[in-house]
C-alpha positions in Angstrom: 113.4 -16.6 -16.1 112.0 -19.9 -15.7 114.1 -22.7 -14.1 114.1 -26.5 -13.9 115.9 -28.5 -11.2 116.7 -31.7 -12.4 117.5 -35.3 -10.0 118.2 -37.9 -13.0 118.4 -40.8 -10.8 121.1 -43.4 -10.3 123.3 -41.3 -11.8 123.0 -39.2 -9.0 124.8 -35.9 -11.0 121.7 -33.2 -10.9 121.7 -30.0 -13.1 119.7 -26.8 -13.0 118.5 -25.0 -16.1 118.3 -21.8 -16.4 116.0 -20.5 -19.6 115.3 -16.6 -20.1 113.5 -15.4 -23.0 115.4 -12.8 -24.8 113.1 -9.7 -25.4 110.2 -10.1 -22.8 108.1 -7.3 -24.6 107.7 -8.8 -28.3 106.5 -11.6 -29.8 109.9 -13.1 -30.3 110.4 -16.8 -29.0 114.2 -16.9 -29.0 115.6 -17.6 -24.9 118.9 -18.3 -23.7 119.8 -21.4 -22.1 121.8 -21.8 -19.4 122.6 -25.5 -17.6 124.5 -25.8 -14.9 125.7 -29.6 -13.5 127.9 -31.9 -12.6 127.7 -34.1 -15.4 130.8 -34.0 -17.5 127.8 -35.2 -20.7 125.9 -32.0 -19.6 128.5 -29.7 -19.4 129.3 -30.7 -22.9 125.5 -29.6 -23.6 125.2 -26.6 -21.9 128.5 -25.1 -24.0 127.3 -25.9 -27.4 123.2 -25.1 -26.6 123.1 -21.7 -25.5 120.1 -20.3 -27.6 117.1 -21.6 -28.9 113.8 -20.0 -31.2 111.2 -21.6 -28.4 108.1 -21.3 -30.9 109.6 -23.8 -33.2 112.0 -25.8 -30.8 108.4 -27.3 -29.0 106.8 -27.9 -32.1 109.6 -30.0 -33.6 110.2 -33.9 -33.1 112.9 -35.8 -31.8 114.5 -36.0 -35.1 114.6 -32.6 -35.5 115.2 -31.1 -32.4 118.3 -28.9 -31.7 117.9 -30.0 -28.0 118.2 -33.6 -29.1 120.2 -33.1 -31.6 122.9 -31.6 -29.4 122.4 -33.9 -26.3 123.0 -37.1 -28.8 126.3 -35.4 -29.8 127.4 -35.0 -26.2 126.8 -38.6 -25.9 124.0 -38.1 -22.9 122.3 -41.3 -21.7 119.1 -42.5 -23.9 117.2 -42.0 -20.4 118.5 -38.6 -19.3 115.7 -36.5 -18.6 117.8 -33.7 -19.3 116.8 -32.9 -22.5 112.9 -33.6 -21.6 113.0 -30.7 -18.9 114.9 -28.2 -21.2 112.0 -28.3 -23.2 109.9 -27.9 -20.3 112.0 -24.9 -19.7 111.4 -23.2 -23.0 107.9 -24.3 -23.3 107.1 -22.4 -19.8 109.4 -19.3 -20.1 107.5 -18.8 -24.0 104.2 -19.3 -22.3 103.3 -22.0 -24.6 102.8 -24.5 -21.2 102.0 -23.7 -17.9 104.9 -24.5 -14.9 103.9 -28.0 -13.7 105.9 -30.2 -11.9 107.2 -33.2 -14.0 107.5 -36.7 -12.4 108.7 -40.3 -13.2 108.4 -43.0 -10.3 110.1 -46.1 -10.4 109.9 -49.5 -8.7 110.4 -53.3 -9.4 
């Protein structure tokens, strides 16, 4: 199982997702997806995205994405980084990325 813990910012509401490929021993791609947060947005997501084929989830754009697809529909923020570390999620638990910390700083 790979996780990601996720701090979104001014927002403040922070969700962990929890991805676990199905069949460990093959070489199918397809995980469960499980999202815990307090988000009322998220929680939205994580009831319709539940499952995703990882192989061809990474490799698709923003316009065809089922990750982005669904997080549009539950009307989460343009900026969420929600989305951004489900993929992360996938990408590590298929080992198609390595687990690296992700990180945005701001200032003014």
């Amino acid at each position: 199982m790979t996780t990601a813990f996720v701090k979104p910012g001014a927002c403040g509401l922070e969700s962990k997702i929890m991805v676990t490929k199905k069949n460990v021993d093959s070489d199918n791609y397809c995980v469960d997806i499980h999202i815990e947060s307090e988000s009322d947005n998220i929680k939205r997501l994580a009831k319709e995205l539940t499952e995703v084929n990882g192989f061809e989830e990474v490799f698709k754009s923003f316009l065809t994405s089922e990750v982005y697809r669904l997080s549009s529909k539950c009307k989460l923020h343009l900026a969420c980084p929600v989305p951004c570390a489900i993929i992360k999620a996938v990408e590590v638990e298929c080992g198609l990325a390595l687990p690296r910390d992700v990180e945005i700083k701001i200032s003014r």
